[in-house]
N, C-alpha and C positions, 0 to 999 in steps of 0.2 A: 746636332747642337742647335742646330735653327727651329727646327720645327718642337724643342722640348721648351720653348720661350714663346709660343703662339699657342691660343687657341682653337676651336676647334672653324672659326671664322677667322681663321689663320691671321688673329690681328695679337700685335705682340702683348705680353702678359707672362708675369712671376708666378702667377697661382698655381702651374703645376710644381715649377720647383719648389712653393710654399706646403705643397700637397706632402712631399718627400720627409718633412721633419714630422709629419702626423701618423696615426695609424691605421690601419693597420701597416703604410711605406716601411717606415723607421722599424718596424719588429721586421718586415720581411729582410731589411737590409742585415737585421742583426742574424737571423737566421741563416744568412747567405755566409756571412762573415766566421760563426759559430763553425758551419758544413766545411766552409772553407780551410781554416784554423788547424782543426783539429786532423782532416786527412794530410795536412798536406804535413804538417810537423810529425804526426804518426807514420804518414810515407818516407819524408826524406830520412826518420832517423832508420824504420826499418829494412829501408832503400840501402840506404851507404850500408848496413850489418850484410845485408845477405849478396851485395856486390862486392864486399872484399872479401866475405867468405867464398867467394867461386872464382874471383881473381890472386887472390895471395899465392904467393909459394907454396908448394905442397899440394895444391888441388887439381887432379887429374881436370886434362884438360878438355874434356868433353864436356864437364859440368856447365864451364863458361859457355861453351856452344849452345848445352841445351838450352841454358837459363837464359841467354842472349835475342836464341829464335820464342822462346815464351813470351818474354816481356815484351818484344817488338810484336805478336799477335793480340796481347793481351791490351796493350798499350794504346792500342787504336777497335779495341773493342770496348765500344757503350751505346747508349740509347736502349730502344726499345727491348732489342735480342738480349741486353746484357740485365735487364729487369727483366726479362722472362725468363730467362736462366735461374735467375735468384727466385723466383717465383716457385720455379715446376721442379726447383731442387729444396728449400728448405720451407715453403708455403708461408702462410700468414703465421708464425711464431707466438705462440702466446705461452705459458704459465705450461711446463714439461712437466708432467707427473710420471714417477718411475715404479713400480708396483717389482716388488720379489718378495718369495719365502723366507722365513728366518723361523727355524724351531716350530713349525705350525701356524706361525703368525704370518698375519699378510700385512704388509710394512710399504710406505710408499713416502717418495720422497719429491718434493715440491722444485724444482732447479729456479734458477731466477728470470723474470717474465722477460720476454723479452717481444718485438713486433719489428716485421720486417715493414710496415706498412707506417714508417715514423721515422723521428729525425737520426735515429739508431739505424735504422735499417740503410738510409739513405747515405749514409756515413761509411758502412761497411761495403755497399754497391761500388761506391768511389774508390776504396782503398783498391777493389780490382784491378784500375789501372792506373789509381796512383802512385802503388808501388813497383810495378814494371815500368810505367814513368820515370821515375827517380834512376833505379837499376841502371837502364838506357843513358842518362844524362852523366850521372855521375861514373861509370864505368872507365873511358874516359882519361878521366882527374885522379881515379887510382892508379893508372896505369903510370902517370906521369911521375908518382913516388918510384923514384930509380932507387934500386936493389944497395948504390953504392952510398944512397945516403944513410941508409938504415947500419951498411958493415963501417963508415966514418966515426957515426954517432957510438958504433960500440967500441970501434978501439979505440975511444977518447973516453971511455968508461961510461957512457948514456946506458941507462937501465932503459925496459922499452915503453912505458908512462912517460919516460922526459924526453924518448924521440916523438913520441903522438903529441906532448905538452910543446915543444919549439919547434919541430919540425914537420911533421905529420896537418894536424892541424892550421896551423897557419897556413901554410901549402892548397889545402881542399877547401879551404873555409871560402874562398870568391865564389867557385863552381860550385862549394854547398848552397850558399844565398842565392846566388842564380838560378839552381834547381829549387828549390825552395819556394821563391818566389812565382815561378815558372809552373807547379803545383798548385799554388793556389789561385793564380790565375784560370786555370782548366778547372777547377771545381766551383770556382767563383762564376763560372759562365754557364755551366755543362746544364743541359736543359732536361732532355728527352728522359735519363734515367729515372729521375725525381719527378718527373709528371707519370712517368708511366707507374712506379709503385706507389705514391702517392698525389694526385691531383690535388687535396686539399693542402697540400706543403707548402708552408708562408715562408716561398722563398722570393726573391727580384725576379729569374728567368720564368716561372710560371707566371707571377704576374704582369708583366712583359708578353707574355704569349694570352693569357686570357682576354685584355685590353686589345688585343688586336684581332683575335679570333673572331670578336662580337658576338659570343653566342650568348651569352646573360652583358657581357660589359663590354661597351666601344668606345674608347677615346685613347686615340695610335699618338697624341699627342702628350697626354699621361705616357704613355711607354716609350713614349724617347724621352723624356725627363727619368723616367726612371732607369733607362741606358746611359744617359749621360750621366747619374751619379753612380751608375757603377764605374764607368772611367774615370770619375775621379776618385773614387774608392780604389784602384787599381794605379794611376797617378801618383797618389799620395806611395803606394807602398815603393814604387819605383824611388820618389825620393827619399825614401828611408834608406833603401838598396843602394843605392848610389855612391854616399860618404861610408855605408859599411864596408862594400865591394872593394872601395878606393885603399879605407883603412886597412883594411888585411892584404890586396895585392900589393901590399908593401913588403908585406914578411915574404913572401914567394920570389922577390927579387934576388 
């Protein structure tokens, strides 16, 4: 916080945090925010589906074991290894052509382009352990829905939409937003994957790490300005969480 308020003659000065509403700052922050956004919402809802599907009644109990020890290796797998992997299994992605026989004809079909070496690719890397992330967190807060609330709600005639409608939901909805949030924090920060498939990626953590490196740009006092607005990017979403959190751990009373 101190040193994102001086320059490089460590004499105090706004211009870096002046720097932050300009560009290319302001797109990399949107870029971060975009990266962020979209795994972490695509995590937590695919997160909570495929953790009740391995916790619910009915599901031999090995599933949870396995799916338990996965997500806790997966979960703390990224960086460098976790972009080689996506590397040396799917390569640089581009425009799939499918080529078969039909009647003598040779027939080829176009699929839709896709680049692992982009804001797509960087997106998919994340969901790797954004969504054994979630799995882990929320796990949990299923466990907490007791068997007896579910046989209450039906001998009082609750079809199972209006147990997940007043009682289900309300119940998961604090530890959703907390995972939730807790998601996009970790993607909001996560450095190494996204430099390793893409170093040109206009995100905050690369630039943060170029400014410091000094190999084309030096100025370490630019990149704590630009650490401290990710704090308060991360700040702000706490105070959102806060009165949410509060509003629903009321239904769970």
């Amino acid at each position: 916080m101190v040193g994102a308020f001086q320059d490089k003659a460590n004499h105090a000065t706004f211009s870096n945090i002046h720097l932050l509403f300009q560009h290319p700052y302001v797109d990399a922050y949107w870029g971060s925010l975009r990266i962020s956004v979209i795994t972490a919402v695509a995590g937590s809802f695919f997160g909570i589906l495929v953790a009740y599907a391995a916790i619910r009644d009915g599901t031999p109990r090995w599933i949870r074991s396995v799916l338990t020890t996965f997500s806790g290796v997966a979960a703390n797998f990224g960086g460098i290894p976790l972009a080689f992997a996506f590397i040396a299994t799917l390569g640089p992605l581009g425009v799939v052509t499918t080529w078969f026989r039909n009647g003598g004809y040779d027939l080829s079909v176009r699929w839709p382009q896709f680049q692992l070496f982009s804001e797509r690719g960087v997106e998919l890397a994340y969901m790797y352990f954004q969504l054994p992330l979630m799995i882990l967190v929320i796990a949990p807060a299923l466990d907490g829905l007791k068997r007896e609330w579910r046989e209450a709600a039906s001998n009082l005639g609750a079809k199972g939409w209006q147990f997940w409608r007043y009682v289900g939901i309300p119940v998961l909805m604090p530890s959703f937003l907390g995972a939730f949030i807790l998601l996009f924090g970790n993607a909001f920060a996560a450095y190494a994957t996204a430099y390793s498939l893409n170093q040109g990626q206009n995100i905050v953590p690369i630039l943060i790490g170029n400014y410091y490196t000094g190999n084309v740009l030096d100025n370490p006092h630019l990149a704590q300005a630009l650490a401290f607005g990710m704090f308060v990017v991360l700040a702000v979403m706490m105070l959102l969480y806060i009165p949410l959190q509060r509003r629903a751990a009321r239904w769970s009373k």
